[in-house]
MIDOSE-1310 file (N, C-alpha, C; in nm, 2 decimals, decimal comma, always signed):
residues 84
xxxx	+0,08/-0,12/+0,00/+0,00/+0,00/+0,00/+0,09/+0,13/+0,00; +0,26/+0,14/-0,01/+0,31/+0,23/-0,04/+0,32/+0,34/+0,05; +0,28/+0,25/+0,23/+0,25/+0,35/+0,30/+0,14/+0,46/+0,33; -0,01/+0,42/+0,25/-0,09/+0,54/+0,25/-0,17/+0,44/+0,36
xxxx	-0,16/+0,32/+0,42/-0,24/+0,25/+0,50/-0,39/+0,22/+0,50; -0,41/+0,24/+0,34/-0,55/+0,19/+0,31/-0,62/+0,10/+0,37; -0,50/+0,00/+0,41/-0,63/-0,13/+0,48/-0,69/-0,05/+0,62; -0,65/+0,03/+0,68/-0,71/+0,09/+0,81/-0,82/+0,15/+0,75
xxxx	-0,90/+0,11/+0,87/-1,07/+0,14/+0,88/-1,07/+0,29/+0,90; -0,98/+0,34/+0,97/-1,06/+0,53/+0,98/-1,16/+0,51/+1,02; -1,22/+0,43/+1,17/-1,37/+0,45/+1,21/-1,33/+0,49/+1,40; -1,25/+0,63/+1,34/-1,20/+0,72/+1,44/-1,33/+0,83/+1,44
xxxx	-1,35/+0,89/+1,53/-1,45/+1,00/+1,57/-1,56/+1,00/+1,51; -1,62/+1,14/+1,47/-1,81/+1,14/+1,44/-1,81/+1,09/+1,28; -1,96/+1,10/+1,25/-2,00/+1,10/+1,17/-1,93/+1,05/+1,05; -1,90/+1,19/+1,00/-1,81/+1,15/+0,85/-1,65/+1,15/+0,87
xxxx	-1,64/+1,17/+1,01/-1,44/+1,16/+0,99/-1,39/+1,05/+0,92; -1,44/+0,94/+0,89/-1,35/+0,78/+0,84/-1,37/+0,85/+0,70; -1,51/+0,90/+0,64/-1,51/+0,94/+0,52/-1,39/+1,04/+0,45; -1,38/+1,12/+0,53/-1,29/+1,26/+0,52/-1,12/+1,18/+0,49
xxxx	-1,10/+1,09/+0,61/-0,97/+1,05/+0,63/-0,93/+0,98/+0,51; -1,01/+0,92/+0,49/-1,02/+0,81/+0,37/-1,00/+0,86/+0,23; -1,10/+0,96/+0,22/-1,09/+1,05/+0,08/-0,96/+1,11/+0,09; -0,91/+1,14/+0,17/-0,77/+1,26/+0,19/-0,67/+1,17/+0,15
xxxx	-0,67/+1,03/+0,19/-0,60/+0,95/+0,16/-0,62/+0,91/-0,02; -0,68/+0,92/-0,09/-0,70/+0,91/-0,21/-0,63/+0,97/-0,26; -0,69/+1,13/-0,19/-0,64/+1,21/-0,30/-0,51/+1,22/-0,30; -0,42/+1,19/-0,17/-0,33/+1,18/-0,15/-0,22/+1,11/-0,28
xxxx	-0,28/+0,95/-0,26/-0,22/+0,86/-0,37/-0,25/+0,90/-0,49; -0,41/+1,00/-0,57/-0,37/+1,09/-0,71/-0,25/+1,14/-0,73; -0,29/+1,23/-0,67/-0,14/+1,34/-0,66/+0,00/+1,31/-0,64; +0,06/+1,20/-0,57/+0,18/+1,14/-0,57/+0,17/+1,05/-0,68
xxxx	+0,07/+0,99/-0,73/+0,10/+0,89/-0,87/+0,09/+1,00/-0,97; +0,06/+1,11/-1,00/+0,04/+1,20/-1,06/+0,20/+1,26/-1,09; +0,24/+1,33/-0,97/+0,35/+1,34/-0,99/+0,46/+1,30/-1,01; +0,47/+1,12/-0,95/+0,52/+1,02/-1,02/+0,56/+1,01/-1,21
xxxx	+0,39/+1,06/-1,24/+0,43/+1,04/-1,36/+0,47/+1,17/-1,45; +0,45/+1,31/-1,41/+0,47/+1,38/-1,53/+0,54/+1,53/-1,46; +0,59/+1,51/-1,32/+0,70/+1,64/-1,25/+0,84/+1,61/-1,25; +0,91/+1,63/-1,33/+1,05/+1,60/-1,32/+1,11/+1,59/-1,25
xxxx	+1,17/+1,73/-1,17/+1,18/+1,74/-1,03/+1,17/+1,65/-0,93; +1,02/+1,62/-0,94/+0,97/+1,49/-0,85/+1,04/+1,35/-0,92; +1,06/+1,35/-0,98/+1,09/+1,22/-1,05/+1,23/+1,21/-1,02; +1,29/+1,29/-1,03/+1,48/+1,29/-1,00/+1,51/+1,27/-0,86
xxxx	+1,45/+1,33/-0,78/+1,44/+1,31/-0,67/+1,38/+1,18/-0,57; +1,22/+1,10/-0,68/+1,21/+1,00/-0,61/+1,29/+0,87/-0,61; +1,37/+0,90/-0,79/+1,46/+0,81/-0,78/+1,60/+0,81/-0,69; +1,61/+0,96/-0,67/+1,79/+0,91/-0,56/+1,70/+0,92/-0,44
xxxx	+1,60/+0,91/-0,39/+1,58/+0,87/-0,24/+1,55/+0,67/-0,21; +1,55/+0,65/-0,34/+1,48/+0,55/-0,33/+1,37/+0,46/-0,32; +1,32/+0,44/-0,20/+1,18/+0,41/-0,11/+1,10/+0,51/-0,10; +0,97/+0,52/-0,12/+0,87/+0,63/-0,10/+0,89/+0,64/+0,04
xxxx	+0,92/+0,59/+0,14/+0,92/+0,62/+0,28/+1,05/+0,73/+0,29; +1,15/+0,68/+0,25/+1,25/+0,77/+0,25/+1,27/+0,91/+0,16; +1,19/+0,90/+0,08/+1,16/+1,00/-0,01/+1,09/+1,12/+0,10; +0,98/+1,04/+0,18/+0,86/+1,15/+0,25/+0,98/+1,21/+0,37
xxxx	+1,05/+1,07/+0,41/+1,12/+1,11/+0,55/+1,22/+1,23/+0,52; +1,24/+1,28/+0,37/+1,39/+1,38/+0,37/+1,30/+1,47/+0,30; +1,22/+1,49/+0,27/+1,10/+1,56/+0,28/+1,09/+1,63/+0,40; +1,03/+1,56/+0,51/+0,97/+1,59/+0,64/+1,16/+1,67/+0,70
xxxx	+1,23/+1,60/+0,70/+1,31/+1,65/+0,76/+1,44/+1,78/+0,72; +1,45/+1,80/+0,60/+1,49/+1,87/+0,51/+1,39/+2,01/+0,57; +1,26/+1,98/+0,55/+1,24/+2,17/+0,58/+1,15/+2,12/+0,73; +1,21/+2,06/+0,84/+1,25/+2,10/+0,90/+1,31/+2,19/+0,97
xxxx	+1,48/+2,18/+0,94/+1,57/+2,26/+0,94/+1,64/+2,34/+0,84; +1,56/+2,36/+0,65/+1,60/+2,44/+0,63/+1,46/+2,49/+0,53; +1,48/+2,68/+0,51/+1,37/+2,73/+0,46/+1,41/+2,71/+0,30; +1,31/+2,64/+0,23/+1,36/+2,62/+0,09/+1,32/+2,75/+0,00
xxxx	+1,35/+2,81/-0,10/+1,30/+2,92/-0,18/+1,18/+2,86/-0,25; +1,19/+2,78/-0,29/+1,05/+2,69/-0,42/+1,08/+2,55/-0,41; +0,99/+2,47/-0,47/+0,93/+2,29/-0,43/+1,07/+2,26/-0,54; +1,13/+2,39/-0,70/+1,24/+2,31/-0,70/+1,34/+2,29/-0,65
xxxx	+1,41/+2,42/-0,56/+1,49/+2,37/-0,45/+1,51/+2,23/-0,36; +1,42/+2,17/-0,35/+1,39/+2,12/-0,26/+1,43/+2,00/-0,28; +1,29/+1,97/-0,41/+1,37/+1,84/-0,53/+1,51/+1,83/-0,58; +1,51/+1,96/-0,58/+1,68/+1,96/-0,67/+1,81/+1,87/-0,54
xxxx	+1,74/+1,92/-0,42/+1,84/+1,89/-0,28/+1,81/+1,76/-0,28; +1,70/+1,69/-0,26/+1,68/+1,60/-0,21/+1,76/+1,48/-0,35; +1,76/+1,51/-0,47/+1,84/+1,47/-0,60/+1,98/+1,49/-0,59; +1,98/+1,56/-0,57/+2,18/+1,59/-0,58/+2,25/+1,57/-0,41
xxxx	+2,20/+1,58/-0,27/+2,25/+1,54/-0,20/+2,26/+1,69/-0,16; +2,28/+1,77/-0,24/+2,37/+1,97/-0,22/+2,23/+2,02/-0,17; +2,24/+2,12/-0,02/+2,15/+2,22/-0,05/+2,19/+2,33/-0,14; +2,08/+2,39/-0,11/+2,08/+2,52/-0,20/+2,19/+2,60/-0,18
């Protein structure tokens, strides 16, 4: 599941939260197969991270601790190893 944890139920809080959780998760996996297929940037970068987990984790930790100028900075860093 690539880490989006689809088999989990989401039958956390009221009414429509599982609904909400669930759809966010969708749109989630659009938009990452999406960019998979046609953001370069994204693409250069998913390949030298590797693993989609490790991809999100230098992601999450990268702006962290540093303020990036634009999403290509970012990619570019997480691709080449260099920050900006």
């Amino acid at each position: 599941n690539n880490g989006y944890n689809l088999e989990h139920n989401f039958g956390h809080g009221k009414k429509h939260l599982a609904v909400m959780f669930a759809a966010m998760n969708m749109l989630a996996f659009a938009m990452h197969t999406l960019c998979d297929s046609v953001e370069s940037p994204w693409i250069k970068a998913r390949n030298a991270a590797g693993k989609r987990k490790r991809f999100f984790d230098a992601i999450r930790i990268l702006t962290t601790y540093t303020v990036f100028p634009d999403w290509w900075a970012l990619m570019t860093t997480i691709a080449s190893g260099r920050p900006p």
